[in-house]
VEXFILO-574339 format. One record per residue: residue in three letters; x, z, y of N, C-alpha, C, O, CB in turn. Coordinates in Angstrom, 2 decimals, decimal comma. Glycine has a CB too. Example, Ala and Ser with C-alpha at 12.3 -4.5 7.8 and 13.67 -1.06 7.14 Angstrom:
BEGIN
rec rest=ALA&nxx=13,19&nzz=7,80&nyy=-5,69&caxx=12,30&cazz=7,80&cayy=-4,50&cxx=13,20&czz=7,80&cyy=-3,30&oxx=14,24&ozz=8,46&oyy=-3,32&cbxx=11,31&cbzz=9,05&cbyy=-4,47
rec rest=SER&nxx=12,85&nzz=7,08&nyy=-2,25&caxx=13,67&cazz=7,14&cayy=-1,06&cxx=12,90&czz=7,87&cyy=0,03&oxx=13,41&ozz=8,04&oyy=1,14&cbxx=14,08&cbzz=5,72&cbyy=-0,60
//
This chain:
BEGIN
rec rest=UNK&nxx=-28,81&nzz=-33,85&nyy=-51,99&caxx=-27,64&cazz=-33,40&cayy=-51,25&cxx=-26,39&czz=-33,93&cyy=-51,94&oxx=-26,00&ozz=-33,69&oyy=-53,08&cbxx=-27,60&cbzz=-31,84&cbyy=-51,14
rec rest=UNK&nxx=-25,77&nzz=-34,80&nyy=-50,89&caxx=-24,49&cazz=-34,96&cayy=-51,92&cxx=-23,05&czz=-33,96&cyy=-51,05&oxx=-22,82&ozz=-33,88&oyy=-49,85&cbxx=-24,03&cbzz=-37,11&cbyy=-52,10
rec rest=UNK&nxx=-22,30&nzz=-33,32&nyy=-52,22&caxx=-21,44&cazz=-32,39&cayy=-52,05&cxx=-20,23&czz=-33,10&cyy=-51,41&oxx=-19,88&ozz=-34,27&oyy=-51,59&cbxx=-21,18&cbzz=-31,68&cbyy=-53,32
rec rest=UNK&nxx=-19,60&nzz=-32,08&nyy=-50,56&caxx=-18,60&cazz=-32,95&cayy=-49,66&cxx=-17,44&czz=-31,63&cyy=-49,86&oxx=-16,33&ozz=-32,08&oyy=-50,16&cbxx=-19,26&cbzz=-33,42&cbyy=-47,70
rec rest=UNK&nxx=-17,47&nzz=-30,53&nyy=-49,78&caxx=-16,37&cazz=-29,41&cayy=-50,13&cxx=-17,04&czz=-28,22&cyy=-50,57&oxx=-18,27&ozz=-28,19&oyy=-50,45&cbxx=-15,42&cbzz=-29,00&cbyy=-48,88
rec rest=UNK&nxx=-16,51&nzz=-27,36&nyy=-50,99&caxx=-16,82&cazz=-25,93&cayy=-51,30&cxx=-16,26&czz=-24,94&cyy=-50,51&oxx=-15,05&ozz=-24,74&oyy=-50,62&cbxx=-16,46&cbzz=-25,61&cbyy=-52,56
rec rest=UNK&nxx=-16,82&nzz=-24,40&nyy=-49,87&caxx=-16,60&cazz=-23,54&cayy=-48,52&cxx=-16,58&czz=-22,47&cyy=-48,73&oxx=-16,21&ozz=-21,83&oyy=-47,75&cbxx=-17,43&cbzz=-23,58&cbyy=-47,51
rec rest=UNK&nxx=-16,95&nzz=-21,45&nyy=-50,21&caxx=-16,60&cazz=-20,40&cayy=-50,23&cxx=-17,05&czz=-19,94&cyy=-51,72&oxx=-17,82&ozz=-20,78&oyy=-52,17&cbxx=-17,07&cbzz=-19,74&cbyy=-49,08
rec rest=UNK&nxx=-16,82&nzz=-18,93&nyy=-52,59&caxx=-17,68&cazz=-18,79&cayy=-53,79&cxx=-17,20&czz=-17,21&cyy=-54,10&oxx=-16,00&ozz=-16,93&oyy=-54,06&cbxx=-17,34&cbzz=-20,06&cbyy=-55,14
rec rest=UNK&nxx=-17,96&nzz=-16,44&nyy=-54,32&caxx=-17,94&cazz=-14,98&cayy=-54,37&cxx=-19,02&czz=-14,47&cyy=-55,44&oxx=-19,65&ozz=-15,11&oyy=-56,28&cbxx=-18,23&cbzz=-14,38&cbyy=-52,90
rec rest=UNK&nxx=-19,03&nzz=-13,45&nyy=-55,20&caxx=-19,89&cazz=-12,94&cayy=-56,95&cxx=-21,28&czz=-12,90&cyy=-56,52&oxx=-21,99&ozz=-12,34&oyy=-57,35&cbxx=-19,46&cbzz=-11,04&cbyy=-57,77
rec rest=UNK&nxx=-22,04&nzz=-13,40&nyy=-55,29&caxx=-22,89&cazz=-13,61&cayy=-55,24&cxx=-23,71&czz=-15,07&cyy=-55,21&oxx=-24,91&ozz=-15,35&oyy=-55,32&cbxx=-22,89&cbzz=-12,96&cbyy=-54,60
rec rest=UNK&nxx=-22,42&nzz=-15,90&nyy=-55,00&caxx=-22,79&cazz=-17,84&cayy=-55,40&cxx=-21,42&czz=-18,07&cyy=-54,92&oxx=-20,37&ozz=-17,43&oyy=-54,98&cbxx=-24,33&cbzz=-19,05&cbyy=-54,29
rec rest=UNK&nxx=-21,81&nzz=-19,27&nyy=-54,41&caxx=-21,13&cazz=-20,36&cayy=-54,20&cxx=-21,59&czz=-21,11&cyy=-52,60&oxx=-22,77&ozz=-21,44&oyy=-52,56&cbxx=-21,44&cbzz=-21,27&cbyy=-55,54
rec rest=UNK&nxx=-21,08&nzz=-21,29&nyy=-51,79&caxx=-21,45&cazz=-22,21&cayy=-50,10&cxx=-20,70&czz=-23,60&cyy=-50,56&oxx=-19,66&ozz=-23,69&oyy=-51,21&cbxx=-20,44&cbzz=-21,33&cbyy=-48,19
rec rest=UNK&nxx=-21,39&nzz=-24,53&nyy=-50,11&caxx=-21,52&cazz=-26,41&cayy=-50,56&cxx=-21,78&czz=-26,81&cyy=-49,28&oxx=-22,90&ozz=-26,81&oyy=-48,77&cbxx=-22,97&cbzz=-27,10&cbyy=-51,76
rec rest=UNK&nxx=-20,42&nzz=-27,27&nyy=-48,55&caxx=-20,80&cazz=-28,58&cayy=-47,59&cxx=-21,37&czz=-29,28&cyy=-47,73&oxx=-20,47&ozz=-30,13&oyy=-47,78&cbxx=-20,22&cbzz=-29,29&cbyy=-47,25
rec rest=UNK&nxx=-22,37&nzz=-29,93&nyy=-47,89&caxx=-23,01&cazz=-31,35&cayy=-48,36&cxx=-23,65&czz=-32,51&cyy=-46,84&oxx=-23,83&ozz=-32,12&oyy=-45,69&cbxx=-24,60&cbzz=-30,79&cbyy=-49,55
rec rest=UNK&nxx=-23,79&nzz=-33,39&nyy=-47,17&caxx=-24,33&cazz=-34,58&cayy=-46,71&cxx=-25,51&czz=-34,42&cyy=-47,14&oxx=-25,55&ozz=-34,55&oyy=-48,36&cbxx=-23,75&cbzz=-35,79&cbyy=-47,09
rec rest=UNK&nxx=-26,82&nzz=-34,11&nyy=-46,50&caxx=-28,54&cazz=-34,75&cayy=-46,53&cxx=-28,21&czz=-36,01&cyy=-46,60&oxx=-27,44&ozz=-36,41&oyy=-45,72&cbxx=-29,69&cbzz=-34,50&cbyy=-45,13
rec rest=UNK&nxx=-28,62&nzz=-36,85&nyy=-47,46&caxx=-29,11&cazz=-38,54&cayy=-47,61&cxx=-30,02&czz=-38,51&cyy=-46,87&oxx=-29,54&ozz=-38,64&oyy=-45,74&cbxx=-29,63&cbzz=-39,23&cbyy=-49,00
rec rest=UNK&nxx=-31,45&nzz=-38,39&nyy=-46,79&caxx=-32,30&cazz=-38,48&cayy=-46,73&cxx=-32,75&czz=-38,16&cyy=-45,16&oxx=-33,86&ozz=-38,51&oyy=-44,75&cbxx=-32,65&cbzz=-37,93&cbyy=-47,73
rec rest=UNK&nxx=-31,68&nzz=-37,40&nyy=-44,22&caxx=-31,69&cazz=-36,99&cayy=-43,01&cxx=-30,64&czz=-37,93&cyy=-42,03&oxx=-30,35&ozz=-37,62&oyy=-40,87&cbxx=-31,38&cbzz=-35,50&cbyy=-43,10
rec rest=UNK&nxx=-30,17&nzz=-39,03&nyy=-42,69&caxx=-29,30&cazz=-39,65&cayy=-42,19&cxx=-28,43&czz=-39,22&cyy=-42,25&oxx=-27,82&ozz=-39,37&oyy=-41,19&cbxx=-29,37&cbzz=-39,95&cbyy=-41,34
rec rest=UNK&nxx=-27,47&nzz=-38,25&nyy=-43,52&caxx=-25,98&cazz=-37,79&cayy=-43,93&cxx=-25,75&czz=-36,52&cyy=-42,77&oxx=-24,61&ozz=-36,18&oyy=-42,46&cbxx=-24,64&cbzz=-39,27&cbyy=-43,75
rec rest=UNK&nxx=-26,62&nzz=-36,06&nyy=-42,34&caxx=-26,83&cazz=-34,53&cayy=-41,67&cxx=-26,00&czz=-33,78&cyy=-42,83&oxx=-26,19&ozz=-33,84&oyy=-44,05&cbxx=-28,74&cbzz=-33,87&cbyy=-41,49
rec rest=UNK&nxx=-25,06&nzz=-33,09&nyy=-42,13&caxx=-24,28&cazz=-31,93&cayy=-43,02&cxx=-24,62&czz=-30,65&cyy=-42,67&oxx=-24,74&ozz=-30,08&oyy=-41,58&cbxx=-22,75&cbzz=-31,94&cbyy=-42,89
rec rest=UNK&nxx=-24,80&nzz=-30,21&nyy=-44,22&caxx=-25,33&cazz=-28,77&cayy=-44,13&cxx=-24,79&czz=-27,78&cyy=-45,10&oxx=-23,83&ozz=-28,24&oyy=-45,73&cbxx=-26,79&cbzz=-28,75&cbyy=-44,31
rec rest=UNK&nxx=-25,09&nzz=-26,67&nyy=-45,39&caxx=-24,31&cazz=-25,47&cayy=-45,88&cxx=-25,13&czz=-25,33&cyy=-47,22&oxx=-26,10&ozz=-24,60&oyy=-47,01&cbxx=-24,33&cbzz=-24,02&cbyy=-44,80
rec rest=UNK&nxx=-25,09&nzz=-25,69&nyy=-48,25&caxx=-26,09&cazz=-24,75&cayy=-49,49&cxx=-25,37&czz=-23,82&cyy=-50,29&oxx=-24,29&ozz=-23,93&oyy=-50,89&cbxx=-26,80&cbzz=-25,71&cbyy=-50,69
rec rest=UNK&nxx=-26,24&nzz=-22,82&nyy=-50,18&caxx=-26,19&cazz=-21,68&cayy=-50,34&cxx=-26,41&czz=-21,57&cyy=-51,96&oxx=-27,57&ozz=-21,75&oyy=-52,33&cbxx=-27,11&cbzz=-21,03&cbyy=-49,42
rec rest=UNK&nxx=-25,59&nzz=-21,35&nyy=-52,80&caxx=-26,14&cazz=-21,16&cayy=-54,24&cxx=-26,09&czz=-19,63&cyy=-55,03&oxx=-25,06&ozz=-19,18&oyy=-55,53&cbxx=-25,28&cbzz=-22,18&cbyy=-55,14
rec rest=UNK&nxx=-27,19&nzz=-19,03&nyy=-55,03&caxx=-27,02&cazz=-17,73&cayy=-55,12&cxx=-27,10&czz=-17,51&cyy=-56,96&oxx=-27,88&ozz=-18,27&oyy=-57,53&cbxx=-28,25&cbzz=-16,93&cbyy=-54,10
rec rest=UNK&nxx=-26,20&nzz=-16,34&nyy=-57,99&caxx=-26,54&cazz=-15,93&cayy=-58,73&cxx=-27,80&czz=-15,24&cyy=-58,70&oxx=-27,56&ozz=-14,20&oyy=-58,10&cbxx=-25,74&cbzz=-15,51&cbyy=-59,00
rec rest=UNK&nxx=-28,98&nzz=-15,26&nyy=-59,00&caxx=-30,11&cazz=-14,32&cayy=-58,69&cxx=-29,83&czz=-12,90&cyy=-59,43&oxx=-30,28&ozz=-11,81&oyy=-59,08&cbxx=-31,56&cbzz=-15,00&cbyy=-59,19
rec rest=UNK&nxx=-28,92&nzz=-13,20&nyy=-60,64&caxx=-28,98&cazz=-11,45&cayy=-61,09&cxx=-27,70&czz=-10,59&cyy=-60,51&oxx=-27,42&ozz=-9,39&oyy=-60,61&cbxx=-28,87&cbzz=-11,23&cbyy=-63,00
rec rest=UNK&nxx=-27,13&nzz=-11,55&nyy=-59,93&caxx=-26,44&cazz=-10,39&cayy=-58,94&cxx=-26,75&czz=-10,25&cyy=-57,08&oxx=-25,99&ozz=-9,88&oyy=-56,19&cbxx=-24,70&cbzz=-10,74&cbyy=-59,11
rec rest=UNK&nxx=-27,52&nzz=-10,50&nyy=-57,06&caxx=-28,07&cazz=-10,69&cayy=-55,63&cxx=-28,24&czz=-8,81&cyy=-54,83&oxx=-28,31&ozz=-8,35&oyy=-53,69&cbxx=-29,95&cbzz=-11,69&cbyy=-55,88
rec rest=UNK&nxx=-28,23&nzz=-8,28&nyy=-56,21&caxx=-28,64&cazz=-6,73&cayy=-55,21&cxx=-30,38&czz=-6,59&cyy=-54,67&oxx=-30,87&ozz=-5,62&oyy=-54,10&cbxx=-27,53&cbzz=-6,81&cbyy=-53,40
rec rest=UNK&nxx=-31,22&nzz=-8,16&nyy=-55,14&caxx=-32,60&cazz=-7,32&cayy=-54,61&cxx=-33,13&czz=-8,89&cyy=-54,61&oxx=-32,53&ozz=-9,96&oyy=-54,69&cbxx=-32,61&cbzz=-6,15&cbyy=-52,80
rec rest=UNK&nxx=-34,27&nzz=-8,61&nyy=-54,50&caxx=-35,18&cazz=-9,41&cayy=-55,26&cxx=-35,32&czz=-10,64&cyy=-54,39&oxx=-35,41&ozz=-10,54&oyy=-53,17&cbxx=-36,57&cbzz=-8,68&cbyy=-55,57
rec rest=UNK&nxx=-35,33&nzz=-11,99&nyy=-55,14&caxx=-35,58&cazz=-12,93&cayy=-54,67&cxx=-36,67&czz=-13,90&cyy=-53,79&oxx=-36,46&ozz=-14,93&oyy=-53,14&cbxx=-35,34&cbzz=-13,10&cbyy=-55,33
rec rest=UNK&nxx=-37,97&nzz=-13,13&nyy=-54,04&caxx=-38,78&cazz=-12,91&cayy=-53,02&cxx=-38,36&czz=-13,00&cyy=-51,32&oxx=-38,61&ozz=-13,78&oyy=-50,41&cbxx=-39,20&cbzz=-11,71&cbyy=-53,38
rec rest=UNK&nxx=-37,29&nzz=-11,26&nyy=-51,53&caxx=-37,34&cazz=-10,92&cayy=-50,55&cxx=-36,48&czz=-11,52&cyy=-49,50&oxx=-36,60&ozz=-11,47&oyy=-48,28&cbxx=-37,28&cbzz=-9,87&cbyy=-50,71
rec rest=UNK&nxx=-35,26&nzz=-12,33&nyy=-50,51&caxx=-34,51&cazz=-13,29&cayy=-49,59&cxx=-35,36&czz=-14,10&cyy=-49,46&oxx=-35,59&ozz=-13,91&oyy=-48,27&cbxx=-33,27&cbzz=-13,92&cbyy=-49,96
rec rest=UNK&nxx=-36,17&nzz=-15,04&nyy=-49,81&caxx=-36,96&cazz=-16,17&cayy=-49,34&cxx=-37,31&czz=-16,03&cyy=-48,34&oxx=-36,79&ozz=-16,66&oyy=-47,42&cbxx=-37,92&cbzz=-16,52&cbyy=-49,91
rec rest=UNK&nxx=-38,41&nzz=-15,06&nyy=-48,11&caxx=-39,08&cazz=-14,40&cayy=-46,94&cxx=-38,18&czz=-14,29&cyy=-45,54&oxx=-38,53&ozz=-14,37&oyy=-44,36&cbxx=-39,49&cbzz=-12,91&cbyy=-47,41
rec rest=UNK&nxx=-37,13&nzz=-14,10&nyy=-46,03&caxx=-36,22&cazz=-13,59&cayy=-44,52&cxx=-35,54&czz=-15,11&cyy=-44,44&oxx=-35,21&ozz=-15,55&oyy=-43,33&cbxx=-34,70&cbzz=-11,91&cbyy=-44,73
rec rest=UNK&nxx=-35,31&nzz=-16,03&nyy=-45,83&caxx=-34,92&cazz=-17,27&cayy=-45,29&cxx=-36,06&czz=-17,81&cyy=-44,51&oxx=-35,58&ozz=-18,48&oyy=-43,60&cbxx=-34,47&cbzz=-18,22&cbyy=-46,36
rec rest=UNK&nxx=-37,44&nzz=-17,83&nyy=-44,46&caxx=-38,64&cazz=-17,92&cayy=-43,90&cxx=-38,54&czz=-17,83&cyy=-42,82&oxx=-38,68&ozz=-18,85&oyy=-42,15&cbxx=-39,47&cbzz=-17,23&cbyy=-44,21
rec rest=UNK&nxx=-38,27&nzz=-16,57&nyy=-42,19&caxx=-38,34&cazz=-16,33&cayy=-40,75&cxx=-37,21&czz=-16,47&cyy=-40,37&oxx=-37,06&ozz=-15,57&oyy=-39,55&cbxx=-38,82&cbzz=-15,15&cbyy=-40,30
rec rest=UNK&nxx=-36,23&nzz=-17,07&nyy=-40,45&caxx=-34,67&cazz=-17,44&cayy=-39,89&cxx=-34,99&czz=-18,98&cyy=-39,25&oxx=-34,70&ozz=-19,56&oyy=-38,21&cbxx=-33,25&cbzz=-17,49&cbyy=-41,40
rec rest=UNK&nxx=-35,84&nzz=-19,33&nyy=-40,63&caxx=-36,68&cazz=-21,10&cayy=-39,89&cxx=-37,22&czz=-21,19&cyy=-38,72&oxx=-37,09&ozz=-22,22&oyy=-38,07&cbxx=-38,03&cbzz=-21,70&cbyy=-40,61
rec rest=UNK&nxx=-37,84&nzz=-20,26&nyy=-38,30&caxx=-38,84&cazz=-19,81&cayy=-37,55&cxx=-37,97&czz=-20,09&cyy=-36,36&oxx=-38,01&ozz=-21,06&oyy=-35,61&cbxx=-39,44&cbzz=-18,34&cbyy=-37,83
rec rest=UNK&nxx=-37,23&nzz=-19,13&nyy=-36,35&caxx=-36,41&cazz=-18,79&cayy=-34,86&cxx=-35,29&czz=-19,73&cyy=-34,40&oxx=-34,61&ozz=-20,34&oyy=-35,23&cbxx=-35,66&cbzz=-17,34&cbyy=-34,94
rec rest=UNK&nxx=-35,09&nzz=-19,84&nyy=-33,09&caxx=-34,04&cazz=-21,09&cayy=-32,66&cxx=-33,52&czz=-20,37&cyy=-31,23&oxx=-34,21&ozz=-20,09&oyy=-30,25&cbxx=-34,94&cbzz=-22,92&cbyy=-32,36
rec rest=UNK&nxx=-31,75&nzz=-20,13&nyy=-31,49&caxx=-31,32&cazz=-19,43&cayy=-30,92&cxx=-29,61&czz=-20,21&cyy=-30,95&oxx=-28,88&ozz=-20,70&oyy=-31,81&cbxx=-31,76&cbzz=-18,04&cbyy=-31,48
rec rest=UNK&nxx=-29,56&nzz=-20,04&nyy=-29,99&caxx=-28,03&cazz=-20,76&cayy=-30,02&cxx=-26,99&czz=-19,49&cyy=-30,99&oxx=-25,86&ozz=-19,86&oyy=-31,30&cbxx=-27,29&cbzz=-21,01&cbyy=-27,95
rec rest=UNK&nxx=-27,32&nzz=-18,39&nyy=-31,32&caxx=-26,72&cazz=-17,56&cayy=-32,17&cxx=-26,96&czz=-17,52&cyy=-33,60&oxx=-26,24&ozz=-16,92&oyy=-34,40&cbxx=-26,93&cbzz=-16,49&cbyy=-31,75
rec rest=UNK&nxx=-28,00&nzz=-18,19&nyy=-33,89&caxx=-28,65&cazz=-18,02&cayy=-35,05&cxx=-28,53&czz=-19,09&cyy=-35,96&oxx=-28,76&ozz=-20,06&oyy=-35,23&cbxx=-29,89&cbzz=-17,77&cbyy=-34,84
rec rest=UNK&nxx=-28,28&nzz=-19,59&nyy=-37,23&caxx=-27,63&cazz=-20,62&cayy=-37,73&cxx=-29,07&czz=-21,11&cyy=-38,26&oxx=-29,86&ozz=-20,25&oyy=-38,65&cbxx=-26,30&cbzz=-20,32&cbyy=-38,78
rec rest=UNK&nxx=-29,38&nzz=-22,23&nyy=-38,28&caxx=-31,24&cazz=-22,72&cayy=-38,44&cxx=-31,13&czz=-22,48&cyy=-40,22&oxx=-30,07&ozz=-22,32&oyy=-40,82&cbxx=-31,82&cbzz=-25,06&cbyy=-37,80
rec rest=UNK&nxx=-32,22&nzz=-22,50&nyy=-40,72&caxx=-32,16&cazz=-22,82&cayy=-42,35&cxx=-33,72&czz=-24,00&cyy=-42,06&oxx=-34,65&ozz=-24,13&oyy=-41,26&cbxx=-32,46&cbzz=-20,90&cbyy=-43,77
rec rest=UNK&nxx=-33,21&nzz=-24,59&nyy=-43,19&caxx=-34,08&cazz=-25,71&cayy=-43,02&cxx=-34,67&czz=-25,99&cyy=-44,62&oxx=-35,32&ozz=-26,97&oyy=-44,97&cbxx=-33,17&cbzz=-27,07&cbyy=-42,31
rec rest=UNK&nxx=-34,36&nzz=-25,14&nyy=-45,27&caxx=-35,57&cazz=-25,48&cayy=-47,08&cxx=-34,64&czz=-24,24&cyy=-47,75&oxx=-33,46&ozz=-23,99&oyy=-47,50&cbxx=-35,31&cbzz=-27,80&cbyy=-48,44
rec rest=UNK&nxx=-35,41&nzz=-23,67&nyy=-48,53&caxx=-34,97&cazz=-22,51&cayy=-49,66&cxx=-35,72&czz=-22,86&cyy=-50,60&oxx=-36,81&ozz=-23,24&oyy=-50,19&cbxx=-35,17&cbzz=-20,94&cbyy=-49,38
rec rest=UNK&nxx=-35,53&nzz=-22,89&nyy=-52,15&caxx=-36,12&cazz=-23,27&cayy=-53,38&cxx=-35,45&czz=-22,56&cyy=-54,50&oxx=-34,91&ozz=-21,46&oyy=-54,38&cbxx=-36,07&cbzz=-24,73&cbyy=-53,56
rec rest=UNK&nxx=-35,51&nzz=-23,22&nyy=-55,53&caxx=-34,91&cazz=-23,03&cayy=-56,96&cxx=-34,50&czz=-24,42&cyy=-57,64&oxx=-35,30&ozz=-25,34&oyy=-57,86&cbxx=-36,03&cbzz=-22,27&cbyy=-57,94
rec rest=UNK&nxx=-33,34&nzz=-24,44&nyy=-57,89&caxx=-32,60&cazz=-25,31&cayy=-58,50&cxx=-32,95&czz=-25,59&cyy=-59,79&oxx=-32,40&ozz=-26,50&oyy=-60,41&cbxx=-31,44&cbzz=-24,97&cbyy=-58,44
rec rest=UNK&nxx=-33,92&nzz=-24,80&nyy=-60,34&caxx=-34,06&cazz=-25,00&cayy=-61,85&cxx=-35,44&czz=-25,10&cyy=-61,66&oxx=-35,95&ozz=-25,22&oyy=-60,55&cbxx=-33,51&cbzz=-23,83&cbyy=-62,96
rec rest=UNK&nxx=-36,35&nzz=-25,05&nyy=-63,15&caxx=-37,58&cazz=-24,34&cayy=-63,66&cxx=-37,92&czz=-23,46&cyy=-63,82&oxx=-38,99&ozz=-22,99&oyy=-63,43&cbxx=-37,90&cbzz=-24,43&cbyy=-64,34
rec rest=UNK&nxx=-36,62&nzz=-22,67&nyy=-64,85&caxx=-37,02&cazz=-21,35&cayy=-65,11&cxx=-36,69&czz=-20,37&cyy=-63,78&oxx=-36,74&ozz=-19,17&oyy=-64,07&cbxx=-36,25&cbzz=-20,86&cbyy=-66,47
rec rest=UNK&nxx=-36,45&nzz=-20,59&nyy=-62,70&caxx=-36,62&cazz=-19,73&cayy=-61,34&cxx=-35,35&czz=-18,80&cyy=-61,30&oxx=-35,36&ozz=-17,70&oyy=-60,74&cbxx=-38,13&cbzz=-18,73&cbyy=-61,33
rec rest=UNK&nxx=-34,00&nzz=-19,48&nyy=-62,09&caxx=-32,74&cazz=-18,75&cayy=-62,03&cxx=-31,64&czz=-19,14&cyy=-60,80&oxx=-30,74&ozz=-18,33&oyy=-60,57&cbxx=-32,09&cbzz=-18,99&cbyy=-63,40
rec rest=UNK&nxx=-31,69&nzz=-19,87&nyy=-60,35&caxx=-30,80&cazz=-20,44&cayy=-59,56&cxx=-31,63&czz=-20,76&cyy=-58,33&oxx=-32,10&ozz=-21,90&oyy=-58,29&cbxx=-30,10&cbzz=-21,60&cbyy=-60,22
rec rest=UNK&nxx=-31,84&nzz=-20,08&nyy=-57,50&caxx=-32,05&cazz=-19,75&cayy=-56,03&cxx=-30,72&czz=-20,07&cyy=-54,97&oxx=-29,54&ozz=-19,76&oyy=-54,86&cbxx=-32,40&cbzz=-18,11&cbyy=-55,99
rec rest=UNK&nxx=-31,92&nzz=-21,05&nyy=-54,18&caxx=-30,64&cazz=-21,78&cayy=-53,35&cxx=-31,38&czz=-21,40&cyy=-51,84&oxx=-32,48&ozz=-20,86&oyy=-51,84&cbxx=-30,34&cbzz=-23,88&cbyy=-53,72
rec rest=UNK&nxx=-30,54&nzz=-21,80&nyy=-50,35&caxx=-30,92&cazz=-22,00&cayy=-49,41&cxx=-30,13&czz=-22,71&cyy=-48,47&oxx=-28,97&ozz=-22,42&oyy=-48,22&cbxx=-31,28&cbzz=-21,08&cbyy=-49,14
rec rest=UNK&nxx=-30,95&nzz=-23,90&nyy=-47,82&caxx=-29,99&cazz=-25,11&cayy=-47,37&cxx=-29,82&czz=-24,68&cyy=-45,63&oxx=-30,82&ozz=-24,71&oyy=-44,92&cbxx=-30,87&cbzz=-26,95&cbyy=-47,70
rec rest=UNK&nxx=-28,95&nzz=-24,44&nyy=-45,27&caxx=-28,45&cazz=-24,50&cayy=-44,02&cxx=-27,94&czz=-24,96&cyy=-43,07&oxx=-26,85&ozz=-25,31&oyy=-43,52&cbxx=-28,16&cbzz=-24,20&cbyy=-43,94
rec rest=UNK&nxx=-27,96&nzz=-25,27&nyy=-41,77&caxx=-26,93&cazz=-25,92&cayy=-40,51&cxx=-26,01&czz=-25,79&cyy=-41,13&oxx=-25,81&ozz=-24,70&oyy=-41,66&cbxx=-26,71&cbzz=-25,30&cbyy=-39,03
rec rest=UNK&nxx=-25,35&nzz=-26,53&nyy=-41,25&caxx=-23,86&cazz=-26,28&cayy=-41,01&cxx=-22,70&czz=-26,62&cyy=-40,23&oxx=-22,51&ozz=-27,80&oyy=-39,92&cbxx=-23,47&cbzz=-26,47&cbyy=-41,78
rec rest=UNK&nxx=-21,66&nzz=-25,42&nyy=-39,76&caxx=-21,34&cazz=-26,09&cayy=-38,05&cxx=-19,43&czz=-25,46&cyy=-38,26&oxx=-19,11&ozz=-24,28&oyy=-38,39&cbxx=-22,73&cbzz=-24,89&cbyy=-36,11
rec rest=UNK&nxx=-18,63&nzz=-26,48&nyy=-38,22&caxx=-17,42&cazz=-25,97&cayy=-38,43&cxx=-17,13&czz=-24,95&cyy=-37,82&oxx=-17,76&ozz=-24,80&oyy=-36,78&cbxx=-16,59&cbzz=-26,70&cbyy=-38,24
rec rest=UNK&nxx=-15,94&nzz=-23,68&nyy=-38,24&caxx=-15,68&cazz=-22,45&cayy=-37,90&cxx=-15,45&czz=-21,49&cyy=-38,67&oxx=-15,62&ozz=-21,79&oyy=-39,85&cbxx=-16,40&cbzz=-22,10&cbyy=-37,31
rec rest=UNK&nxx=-15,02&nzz=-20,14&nyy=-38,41&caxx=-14,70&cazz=-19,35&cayy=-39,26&cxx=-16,19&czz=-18,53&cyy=-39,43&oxx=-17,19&ozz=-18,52&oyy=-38,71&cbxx=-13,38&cbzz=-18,58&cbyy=-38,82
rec rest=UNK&nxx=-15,86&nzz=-17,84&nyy=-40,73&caxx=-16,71&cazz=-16,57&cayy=-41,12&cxx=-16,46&czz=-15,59&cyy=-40,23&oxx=-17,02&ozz=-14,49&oyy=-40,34&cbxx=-16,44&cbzz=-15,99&cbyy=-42,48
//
């Protein structure tokens, strides 16, 4: 992913405009979460980033990969549509 702006950063991460290379420069939203301030277990966001994949809804913003940025399993990310507009 290469970074194109920073769209928001709060005590729970950081939101990253970026460019997919690899998708033909598709821009998308990554999501960079602190995991120890998340409020609840990282599992359980995966899972619900899981089924957000799933569903396709003109209301619903797609997610398209959730992982970990590291090794040691501290930096939990999730890559998203991203579509100009407000919060």
């Amino acid at each position: 992913y290469e970074p194109v702006a920073v769209l928001g950063a709060g005590g729970f991460g950081t939101v990253i405009r970026c460019r997919q290379r690899l998708a033909r420069g598709r821009e998308v939203a990554v999501k960079s979460f602190h995991a120890s301030d998340l409020g609840r277990e990282v599992d359980e966001m995966f899972a619900e980033a899981h089924t957000l994949s799933e569903l396709a809804a003109p209301g619903i913003v797609k997610v398209f990969h959730w992982d970990f940025a590291d090794q040691t399993q501290t930096r939990p990310f999730i890559v998203m549509e991203y579509f100009a507009g407000v919060s």
